[in-house]
C-alpha positions as CSV (number, residue, x, y, z in Angstrom):
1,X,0.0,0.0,0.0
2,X,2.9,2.4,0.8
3,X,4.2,1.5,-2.6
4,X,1.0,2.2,-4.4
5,X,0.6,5.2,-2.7
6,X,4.1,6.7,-3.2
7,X,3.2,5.9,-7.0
8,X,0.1,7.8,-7.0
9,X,1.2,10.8,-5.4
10,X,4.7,10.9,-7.8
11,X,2.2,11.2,-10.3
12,X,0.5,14.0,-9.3
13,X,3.5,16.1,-8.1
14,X,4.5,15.4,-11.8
15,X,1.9,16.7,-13.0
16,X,0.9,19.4,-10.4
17,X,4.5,20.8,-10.5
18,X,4.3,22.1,-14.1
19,X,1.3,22.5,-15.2
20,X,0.1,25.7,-12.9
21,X,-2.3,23.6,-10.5
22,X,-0.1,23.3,-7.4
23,X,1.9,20.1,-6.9
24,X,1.8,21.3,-3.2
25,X,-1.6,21.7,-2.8
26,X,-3.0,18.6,-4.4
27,X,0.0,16.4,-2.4
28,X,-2.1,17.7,0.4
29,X,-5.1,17.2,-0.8
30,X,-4.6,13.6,-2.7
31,X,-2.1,13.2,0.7
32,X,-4.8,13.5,2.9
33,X,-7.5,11.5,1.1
34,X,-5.4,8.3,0.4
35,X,-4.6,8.3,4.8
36,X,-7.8,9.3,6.0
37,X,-10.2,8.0,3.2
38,X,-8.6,5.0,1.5
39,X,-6.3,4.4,4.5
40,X,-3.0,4.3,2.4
41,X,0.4,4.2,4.3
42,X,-1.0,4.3,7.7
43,X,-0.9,7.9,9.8
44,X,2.2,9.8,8.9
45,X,3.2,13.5,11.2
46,X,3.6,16.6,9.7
47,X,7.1,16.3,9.5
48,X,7.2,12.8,7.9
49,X,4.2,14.5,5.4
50,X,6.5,17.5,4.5
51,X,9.7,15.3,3.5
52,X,7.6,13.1,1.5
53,X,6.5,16.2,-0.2
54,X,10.5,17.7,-0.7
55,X,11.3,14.2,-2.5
56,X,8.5,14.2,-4.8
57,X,9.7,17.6,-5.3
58,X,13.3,16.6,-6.7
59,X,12.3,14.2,-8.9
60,X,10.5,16.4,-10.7
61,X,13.7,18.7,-10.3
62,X,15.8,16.3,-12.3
63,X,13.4,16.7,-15.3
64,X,13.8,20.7,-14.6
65,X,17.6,19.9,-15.7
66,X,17.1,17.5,-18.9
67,X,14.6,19.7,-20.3
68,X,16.2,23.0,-19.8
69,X,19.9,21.8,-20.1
70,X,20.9,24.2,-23.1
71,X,19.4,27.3,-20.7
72,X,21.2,25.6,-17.9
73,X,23.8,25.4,-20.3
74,X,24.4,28.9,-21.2
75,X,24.3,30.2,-17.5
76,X,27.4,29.7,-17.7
77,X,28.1,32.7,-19.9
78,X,25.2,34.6,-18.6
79,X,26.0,36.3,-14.9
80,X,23.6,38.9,-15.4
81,X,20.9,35.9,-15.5
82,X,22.3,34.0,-12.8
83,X,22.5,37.3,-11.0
84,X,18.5,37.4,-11.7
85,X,17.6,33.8,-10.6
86,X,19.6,34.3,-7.0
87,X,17.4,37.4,-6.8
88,X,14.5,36.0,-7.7
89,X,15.2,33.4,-4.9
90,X,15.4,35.4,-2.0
91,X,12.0,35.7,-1.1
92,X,11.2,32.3,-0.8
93,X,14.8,31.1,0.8
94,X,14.3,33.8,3.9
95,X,10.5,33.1,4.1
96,X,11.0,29.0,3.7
97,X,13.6,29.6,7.0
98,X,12.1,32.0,9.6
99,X,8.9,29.7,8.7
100,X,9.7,26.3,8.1
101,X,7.9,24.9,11.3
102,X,4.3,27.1,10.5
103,X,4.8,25.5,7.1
104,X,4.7,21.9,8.4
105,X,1.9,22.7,10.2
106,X,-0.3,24.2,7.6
107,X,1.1,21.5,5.0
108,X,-1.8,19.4,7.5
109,X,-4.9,21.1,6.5
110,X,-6.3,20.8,2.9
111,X,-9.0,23.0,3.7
112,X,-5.9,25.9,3.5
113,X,-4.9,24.2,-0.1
114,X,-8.6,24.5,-1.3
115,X,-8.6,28.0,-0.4
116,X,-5.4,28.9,-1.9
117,X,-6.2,27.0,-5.3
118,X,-8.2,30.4,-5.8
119,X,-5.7,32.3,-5.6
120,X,-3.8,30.6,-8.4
121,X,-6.9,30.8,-10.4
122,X,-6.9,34.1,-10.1
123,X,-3.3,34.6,-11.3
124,X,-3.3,33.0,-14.3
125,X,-6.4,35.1,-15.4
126,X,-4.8,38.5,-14.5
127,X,-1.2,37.2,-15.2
128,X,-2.4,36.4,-19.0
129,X,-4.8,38.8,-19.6
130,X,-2.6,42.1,-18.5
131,X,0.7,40.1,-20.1
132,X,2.8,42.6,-21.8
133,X,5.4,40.5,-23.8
134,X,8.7,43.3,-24.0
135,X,11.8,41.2,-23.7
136,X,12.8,38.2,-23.1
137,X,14.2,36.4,-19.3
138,X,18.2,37.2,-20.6
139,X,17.1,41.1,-20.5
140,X,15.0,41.4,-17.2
141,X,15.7,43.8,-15.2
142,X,16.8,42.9,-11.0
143,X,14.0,44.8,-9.6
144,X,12.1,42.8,-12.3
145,X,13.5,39.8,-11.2
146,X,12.9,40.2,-8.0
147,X,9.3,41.1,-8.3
148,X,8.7,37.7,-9.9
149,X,10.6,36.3,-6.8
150,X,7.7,37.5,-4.0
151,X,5.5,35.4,-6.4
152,X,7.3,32.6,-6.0
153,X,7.2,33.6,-2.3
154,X,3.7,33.3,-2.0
155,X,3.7,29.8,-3.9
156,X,5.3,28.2,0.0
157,X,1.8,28.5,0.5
158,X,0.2,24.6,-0.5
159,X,-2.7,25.7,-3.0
160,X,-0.3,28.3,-4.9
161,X,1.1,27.1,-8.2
162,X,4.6,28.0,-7.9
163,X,4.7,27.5,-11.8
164,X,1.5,28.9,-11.9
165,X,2.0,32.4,-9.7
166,X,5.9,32.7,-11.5
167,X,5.1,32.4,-14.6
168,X,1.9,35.0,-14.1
169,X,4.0,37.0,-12.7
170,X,7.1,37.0,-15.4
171,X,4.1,37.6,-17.5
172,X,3.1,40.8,-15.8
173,X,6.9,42.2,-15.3
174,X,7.2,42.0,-19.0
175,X,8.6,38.6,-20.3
176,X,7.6,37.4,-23.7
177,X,5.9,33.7,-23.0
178,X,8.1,31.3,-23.5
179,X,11.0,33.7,-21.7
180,X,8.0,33.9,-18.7
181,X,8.2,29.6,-18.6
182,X,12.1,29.4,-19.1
183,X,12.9,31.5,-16.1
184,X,9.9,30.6,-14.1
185,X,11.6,26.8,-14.4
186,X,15.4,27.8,-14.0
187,X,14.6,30.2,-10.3
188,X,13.0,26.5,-9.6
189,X,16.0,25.1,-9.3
190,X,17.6,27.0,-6.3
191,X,14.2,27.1,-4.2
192,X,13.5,23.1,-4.8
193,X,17.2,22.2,-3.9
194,X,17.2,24.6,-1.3
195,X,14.2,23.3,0.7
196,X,15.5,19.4,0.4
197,X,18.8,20.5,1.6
198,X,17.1,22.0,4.7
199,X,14.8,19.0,5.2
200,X,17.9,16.8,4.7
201,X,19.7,18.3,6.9
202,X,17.0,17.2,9.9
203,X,17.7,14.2,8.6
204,X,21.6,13.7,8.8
205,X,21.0,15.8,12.5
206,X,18.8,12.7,13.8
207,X,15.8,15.2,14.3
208,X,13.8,13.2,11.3
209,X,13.7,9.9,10.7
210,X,13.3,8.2,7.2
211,X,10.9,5.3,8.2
212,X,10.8,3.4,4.8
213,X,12.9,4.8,2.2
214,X,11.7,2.6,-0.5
215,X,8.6,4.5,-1.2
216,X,10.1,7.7,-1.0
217,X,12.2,6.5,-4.0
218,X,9.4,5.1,-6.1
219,X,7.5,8.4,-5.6
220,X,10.9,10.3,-6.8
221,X,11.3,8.1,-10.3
222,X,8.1,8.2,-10.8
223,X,7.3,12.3,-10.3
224,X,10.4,12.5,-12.5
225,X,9.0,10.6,-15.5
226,X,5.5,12.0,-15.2
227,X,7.0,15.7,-14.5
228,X,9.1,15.4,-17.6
229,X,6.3,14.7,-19.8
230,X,4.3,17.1,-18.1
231,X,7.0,20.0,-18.7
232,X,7.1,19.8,-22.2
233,X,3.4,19.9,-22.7
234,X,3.3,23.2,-20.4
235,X,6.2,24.2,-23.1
236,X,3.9,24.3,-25.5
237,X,0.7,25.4,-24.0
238,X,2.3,28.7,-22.9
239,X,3.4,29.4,-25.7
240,X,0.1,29.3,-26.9
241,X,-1.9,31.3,-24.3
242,X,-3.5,29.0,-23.1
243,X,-2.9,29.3,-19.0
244,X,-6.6,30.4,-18.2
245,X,-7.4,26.6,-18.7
246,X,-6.2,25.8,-15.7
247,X,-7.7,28.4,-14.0
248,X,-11.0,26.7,-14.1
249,X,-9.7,23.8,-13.1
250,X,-8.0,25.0,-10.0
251,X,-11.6,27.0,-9.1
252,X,-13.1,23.9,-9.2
253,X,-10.7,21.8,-7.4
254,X,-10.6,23.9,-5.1
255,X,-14.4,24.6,-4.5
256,X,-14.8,21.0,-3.7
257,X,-11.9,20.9,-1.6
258,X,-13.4,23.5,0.6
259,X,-17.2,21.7,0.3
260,X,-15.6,17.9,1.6
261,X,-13.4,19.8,4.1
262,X,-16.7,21.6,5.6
263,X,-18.7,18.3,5.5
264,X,-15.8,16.6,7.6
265,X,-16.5,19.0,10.0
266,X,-20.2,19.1,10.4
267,X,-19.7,15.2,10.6
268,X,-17.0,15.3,13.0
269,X,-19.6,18.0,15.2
270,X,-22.7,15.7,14.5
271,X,-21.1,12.4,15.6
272,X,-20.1,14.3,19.6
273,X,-23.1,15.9,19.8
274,X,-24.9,12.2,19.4
């Protein structure tokens, strides 16, 4: 069962992690179902939930370098780039360290995810429509860069499309759309590897313990294979406009989210009051 459900969730933080639906908040979500519904890998604390979540996360990081290894490529004679993406990752690295332990606890509550899906609907509708398409990522300004970077802030949040609010937001500071995708993908790289290294690093202190590490890695290979599909589909589809799709989707996930969440609760009030 651990297995199976290590399987399932790789494929959705493959597919959640590109295309702008929140990997994050449907590992919650799906997460929370599969334990408390289906009864799939037995109770599991918030700690144990987030490093599930941070492994998921780099296999679908190692697809981030074998699709964009030319970009990754040329970094190396681009500093005013790199310069950008350390920028654009300074938001998220303070905020992911002064509140790593509130994010463990809200990483708990899918009712949070279901609200925050919202929000990521409502960014790609403003990100694409007000889009603005001047230059591309190799000529964005810092200030510009970093702009994009709070974005990516707010996506810490499980619910936020970190895909989803960076590319909205490279959109909206002036990046053509497939510069708006390239850069949202390449300031992924510093945040993802950044939060495994801190959630790692419990880990090697004997603060978190890796029960079974056999799912983990199934979960990894298989978020890696489904991510790199999933990445070159978004390729295309942003290319093509086409963001407000997902939009509705993440409304609607999210509506029901919220719904099931408030019925758990009138249950959970109905069962002690009788």
């Amino acid at each position: 069962m651990e297995i199976l459900r290590a399987i399932i969730l790789g494929v959705v933080q493959g597919i959640g992690e590109f295309l702008p639906i929140s990997s994050s908040g449907h590992l919650v979500i799906v997460g929370d179902l599969l334990t408390n519904v289906f009864k799939m890998g037995g109770e599991q604390s918030q700690s144990q939930l987030l490093l599930e979540n941070v492994v998921l996360h780099l296999g679908t990081l190692l697809s981030i370098l074998i699709v964009f290894r030319r970009e990754i490529w040329k970094l190396r004679r681009q500093p005013r780039v790199c310069l950008n993406i350390v920028i654009a990752s300074i938001p998220a690295g303070i905020l992911g360290i002064l509140f790593k332990d509130y994010f463990e606890v809200i990483f708990a509550k899918p009712w949070i995810a279901g609200l925050c899906l919202f929000g990521t609907a409502a960014m790609l509708v403003v990100g694409q429509r007000l889009e603005r398409s001047e230059y591309p990522y190799e000529d964005l300004p810092p200030l510009r860069a970093l702009a994009i970077g709070l974005f990516q802030a707010v996506a810490l949040l499980p619910g936020i499309s970190r895909s989803g609010s960076t590319i909205s937001g490279g959109l909206l500071n002036g990046l053509q759309r497939a510069s708006a995708g390239a850069f949202s993908f390449l300031m992924a790289i510093p945040v993802i590897g950044g939060a495994a290294l801190l959630e790692f690093k419990d880990v090697f202190e004997g603060k978190l313990e890796i029960q079974n590490p056999v799912p983990l890695a199934v979960g990894a290979v298989t978020s890696f294979v489904v991510g790199w599909i999933a990445l070159q589909w978004l390729v295309k589809l942003i290319a093509q406009g086409k963001l407000h799709w997902f939009a509705y989707y993440c409304a609607a996930v999210g509506t029901l989210t919220v719904v099931w969440q408030l019925f758990q609760e009138v249950s959970a009030v109905s069962a002690v009051a009788g």
